[in-house]
Structures are given as C-alpha cells and as structure tokens.
C-alpha positions in Angstrom: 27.8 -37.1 9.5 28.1 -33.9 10.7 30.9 -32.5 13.7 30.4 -30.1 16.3 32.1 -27.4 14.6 29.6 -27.7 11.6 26.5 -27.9 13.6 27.8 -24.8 15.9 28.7 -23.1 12.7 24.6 -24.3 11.7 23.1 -23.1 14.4 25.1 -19.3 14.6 24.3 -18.9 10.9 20.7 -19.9 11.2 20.5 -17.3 14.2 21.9 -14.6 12.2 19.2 -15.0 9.7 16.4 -14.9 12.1 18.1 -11.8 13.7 18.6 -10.1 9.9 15.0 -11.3 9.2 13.6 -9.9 13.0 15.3 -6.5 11.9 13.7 -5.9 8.4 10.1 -6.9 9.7 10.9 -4.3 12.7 11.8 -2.0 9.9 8.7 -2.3 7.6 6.7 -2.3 10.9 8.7 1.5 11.4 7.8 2.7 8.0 3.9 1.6 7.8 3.9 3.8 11.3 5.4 6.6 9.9 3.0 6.4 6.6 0.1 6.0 8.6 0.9 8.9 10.2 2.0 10.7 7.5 -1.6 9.9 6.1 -3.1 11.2 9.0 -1.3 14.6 9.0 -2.4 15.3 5.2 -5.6 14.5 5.2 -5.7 16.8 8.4 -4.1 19.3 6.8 -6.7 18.6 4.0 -9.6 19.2 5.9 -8.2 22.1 7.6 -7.7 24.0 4.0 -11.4 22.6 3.0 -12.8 25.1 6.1 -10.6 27.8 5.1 -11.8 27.6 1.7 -14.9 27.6 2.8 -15.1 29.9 5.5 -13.0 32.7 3.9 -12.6 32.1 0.0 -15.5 33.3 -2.5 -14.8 30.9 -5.1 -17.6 28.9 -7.1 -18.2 25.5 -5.7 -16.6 24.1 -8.6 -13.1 24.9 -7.9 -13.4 24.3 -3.6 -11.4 21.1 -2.5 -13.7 18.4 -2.1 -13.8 14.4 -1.9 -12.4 13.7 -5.6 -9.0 16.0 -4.5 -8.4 14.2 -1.3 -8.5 11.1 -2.9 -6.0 11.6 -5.8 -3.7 13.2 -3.3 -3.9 10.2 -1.4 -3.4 8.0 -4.3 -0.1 10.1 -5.3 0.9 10.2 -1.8 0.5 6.1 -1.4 2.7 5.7 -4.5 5.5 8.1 -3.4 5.5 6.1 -0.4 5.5 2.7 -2.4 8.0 3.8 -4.4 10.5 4.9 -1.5 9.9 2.3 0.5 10.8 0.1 -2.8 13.8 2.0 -3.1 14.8 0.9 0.8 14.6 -2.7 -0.1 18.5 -4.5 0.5 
C-alpha cells in the first residue's frame, strides 16, 4: 500500500516529466521553424543569384545555376541541420 507522501511524491515526479517532455517538443517545434525558414531564405537567395546569372553573366548554359545545384545545396543544407540538431539532443 502506498502513503500520501509516496503518492504526492508520484504525482510531482510524474508532472515534472510531462513538463521536461512539454519543453523538448516546444524545442524541436522551435528548430523545425527556424529550418524552414532557413530553407526559405536559401533557396531565395538561390533564385535571386539564378537572375543575376542570367541577366548579367555571359557564361555557357552549362556552368549557370540551375535545378540539379539547388537540390544538392538543399540536401547538404538538410544534413547540417540533421546533424546539429542531433548534436542538441540531452
């Protein structure tokens, strides 16, 4: 049988985890935000240095940023952000 002290001492422990638990979901909910817009900004920035290219650089087609670029700098920037966020784990 359990006292009053043990199920007090229950309950207050079994708040703290929810509370710990609230926290880190509030934090990974903080850090998808910032990736996202993160995200957002580069691949702005991306497009921005597409029109330049193409507006005021005389380079072959070859070499101009295009579709293939975007993605593997969106793949390498996904990963850095894995990997720090993996890094931030207790």
């Amino acid at each position: 049988m359990l006292n009053t002290t043990e199920i007090r001492a229950g309950i207050e422990r079994y708040e703290r985890v929810q509370q710990e638990e609230t926290t880190r979901k509030d934090h990974r909910a903080l850090w998808f935000s910032i990736c996202a817009l993160l995200g957002s900004i580069a691949l702005f920035a991306l497009e921005l240095a597409h029109q330049f290219v193409d507006q005021f650089v005389d380079l072959p087609k070859i070499s101009r940023a295009s579709s293939a670029v975007l993605a593997i700098t969106m793949l390498l920037l996904i990963g850095f952000l894995k990997r720090t966020l993996d890094k931030m784990k207790p």
